[in-house]
Residue frames as qw, qx, qy, qz and C-alpha x, y, z in Angstrom:
[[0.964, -0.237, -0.022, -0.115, -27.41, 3.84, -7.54],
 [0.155, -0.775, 0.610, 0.061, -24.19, 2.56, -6.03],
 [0.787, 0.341, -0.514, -0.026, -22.05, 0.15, -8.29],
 [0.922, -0.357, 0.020, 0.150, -20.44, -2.83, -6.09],
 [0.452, -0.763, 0.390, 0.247, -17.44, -1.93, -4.56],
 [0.649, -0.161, 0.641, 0.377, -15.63, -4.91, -6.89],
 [0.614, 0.614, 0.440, 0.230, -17.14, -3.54, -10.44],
 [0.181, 0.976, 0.048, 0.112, -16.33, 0.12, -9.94],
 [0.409, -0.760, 0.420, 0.279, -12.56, -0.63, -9.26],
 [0.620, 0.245, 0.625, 0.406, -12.47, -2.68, -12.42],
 [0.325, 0.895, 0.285, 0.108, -14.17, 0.29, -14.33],
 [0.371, -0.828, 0.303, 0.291, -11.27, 2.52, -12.32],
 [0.520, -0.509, 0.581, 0.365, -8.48, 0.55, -13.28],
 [0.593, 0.415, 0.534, 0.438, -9.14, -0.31, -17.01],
 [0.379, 0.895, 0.094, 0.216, -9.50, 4.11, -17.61],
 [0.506, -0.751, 0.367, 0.213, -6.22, 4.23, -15.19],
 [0.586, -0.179, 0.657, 0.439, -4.54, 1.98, -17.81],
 [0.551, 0.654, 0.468, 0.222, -5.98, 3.51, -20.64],
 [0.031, -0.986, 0.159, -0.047, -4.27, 7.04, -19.59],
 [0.667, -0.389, 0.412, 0.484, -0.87, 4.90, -18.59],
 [0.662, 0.260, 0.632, 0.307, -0.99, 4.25, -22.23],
 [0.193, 0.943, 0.030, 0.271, -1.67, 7.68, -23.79],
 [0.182, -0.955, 0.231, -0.038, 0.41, 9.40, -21.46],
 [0.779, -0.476, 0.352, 0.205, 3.31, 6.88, -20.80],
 [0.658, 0.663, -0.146, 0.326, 6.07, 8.03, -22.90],
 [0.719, 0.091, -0.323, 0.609, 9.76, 8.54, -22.20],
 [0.159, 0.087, -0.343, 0.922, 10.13, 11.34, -19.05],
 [0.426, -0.504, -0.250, -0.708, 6.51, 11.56, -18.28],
 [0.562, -0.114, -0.793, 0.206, 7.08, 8.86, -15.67],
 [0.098, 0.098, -0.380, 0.915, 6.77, 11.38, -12.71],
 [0.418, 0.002, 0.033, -0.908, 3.69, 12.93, -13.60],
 [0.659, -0.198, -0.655, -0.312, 1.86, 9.46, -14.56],
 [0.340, 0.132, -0.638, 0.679, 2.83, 9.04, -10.94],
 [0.123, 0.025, 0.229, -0.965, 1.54, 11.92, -9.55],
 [0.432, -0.081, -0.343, -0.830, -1.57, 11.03, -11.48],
 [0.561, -0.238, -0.791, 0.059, -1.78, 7.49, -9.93],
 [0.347, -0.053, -0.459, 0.816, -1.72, 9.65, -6.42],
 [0.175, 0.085, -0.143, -0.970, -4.26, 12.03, -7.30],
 [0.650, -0.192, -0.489, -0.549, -6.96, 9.60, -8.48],
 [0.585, -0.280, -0.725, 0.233, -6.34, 7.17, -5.10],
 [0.232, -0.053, 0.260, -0.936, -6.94, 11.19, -2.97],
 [0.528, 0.044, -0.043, -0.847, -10.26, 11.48, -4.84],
 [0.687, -0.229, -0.647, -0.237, -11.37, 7.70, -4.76],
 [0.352, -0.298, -0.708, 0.534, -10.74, 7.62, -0.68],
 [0.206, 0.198, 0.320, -0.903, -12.90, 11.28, -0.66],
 [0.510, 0.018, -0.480, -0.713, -15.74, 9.66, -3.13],
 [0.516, -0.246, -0.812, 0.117, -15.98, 6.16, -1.40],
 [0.078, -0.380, -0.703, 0.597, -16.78, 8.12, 2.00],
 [0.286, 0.090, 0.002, -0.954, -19.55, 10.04, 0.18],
 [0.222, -0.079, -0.860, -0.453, -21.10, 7.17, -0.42],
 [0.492, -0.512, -0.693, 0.126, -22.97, 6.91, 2.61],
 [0.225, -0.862, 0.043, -0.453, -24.06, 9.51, 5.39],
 [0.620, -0.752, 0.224, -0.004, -21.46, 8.09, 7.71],
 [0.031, 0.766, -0.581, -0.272, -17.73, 7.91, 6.95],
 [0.993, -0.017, -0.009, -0.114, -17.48, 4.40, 5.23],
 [0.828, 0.274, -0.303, 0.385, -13.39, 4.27, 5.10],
 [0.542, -0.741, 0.141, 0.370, -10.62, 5.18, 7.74],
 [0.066, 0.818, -0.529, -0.215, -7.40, 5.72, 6.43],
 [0.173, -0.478, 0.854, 0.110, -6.55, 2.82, 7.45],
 [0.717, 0.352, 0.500, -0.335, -9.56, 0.79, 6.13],
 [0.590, 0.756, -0.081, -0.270, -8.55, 2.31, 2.67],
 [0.120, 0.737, -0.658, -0.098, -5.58, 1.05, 2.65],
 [0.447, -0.019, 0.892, -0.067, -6.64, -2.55, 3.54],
 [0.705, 0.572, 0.341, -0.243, -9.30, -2.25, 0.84],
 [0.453, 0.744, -0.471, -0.136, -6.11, -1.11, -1.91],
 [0.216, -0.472, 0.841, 0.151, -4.59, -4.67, -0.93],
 [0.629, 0.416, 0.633, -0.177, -8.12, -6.69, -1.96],
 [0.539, 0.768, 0.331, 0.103, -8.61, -4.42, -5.38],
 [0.446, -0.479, 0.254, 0.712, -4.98, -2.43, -6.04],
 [0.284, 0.884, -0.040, -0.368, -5.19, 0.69, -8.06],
 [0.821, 0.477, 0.037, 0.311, -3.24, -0.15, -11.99],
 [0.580, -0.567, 0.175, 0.558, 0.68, 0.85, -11.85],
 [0.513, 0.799, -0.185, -0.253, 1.75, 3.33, -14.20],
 [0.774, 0.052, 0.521, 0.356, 3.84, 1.79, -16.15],
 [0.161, 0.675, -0.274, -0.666, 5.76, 3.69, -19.52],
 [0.732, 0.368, 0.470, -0.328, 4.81, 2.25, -22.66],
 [0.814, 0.449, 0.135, 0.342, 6.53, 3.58, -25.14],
 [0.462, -0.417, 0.195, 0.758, 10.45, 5.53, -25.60],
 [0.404, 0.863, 0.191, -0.238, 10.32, 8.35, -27.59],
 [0.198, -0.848, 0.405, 0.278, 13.69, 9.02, -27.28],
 [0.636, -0.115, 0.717, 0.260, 14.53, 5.74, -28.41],
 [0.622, 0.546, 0.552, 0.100, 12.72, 6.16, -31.60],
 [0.252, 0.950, -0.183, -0.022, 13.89, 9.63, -32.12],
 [0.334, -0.548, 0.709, 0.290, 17.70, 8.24, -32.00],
 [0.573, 0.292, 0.746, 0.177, 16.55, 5.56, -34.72],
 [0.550, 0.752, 0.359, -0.061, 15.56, 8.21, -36.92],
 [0.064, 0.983, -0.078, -0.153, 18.27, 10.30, -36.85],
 [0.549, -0.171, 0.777, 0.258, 20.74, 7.40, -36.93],
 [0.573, 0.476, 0.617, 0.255, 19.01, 6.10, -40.36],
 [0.349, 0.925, 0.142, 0.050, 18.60, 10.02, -41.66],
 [0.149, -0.800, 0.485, 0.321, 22.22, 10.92, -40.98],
 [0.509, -0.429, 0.660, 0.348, 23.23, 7.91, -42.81],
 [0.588, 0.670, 0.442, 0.105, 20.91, 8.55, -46.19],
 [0.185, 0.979, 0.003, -0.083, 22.25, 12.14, -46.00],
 [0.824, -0.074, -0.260, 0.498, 25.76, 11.53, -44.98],
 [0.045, 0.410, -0.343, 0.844, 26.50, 15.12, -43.12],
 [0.467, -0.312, -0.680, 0.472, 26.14, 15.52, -39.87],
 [0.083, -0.118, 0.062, -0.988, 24.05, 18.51, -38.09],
 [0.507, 0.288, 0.470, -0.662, 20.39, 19.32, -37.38],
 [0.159, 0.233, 0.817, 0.503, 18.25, 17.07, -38.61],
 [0.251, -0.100, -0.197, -0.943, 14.68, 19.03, -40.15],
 [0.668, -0.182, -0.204, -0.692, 11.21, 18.27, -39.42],
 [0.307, 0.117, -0.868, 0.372, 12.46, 15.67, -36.56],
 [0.635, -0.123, -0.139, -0.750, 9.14, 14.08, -34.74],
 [0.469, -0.168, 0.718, -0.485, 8.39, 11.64, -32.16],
 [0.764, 0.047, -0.452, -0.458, 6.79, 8.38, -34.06],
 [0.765, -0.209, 0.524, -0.311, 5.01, 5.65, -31.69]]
């Protein structure tokens, strides 16, 4: 059975923002991107399967993404930042300067 046009873009957009969130870390920005791209392909080739005749143009689809607009990726969290914080605080326990060991990304 087909879900209303207004439920299944809610459903969309809440696992769109659930992946921002995983994925959105410092440099990923691109690819979250890409991904945002990728899912608005395959929702304009699902919506016209809905029916046995084409139910969107192009340009239809694009008036329908101004009513219900697809979530914006969006980065969540610096890694980088955090990894400078550590290494800041561990250089200044250790006092020498150099590689620090077992050096890890914390959210």
């Amino acid at each position: 059975m087909k879900k209303p046009l207004k439920k299944l873009m809610g459903m969309l957009n809440l696992k769109l923002i659930g992946h921002y969130r995983y994925y959105g870390i410092s440099f990923n920005g691109r690819m979250i991107s890409n991904y945002k791209q990728q899912v608005r392909g395959l929702l304009f080739k699902v919506l016209n399967r809905r029916s046995d005749r084409k139910s969107y143009t192009r340009e239809g689809f694009i008036e329908m993404l101004k009513y219900y607009p697809l979530a914006m990726p969006k980065i969540s969290s610096a890694c980088f930042e955090t990894v400078n914080i550590i290494m800041k605080s561990r250089m200044r326990e250790s006092r020498t300067y150099g590689s620090v060991r077992g050096l890890h990304c914390e959210v």
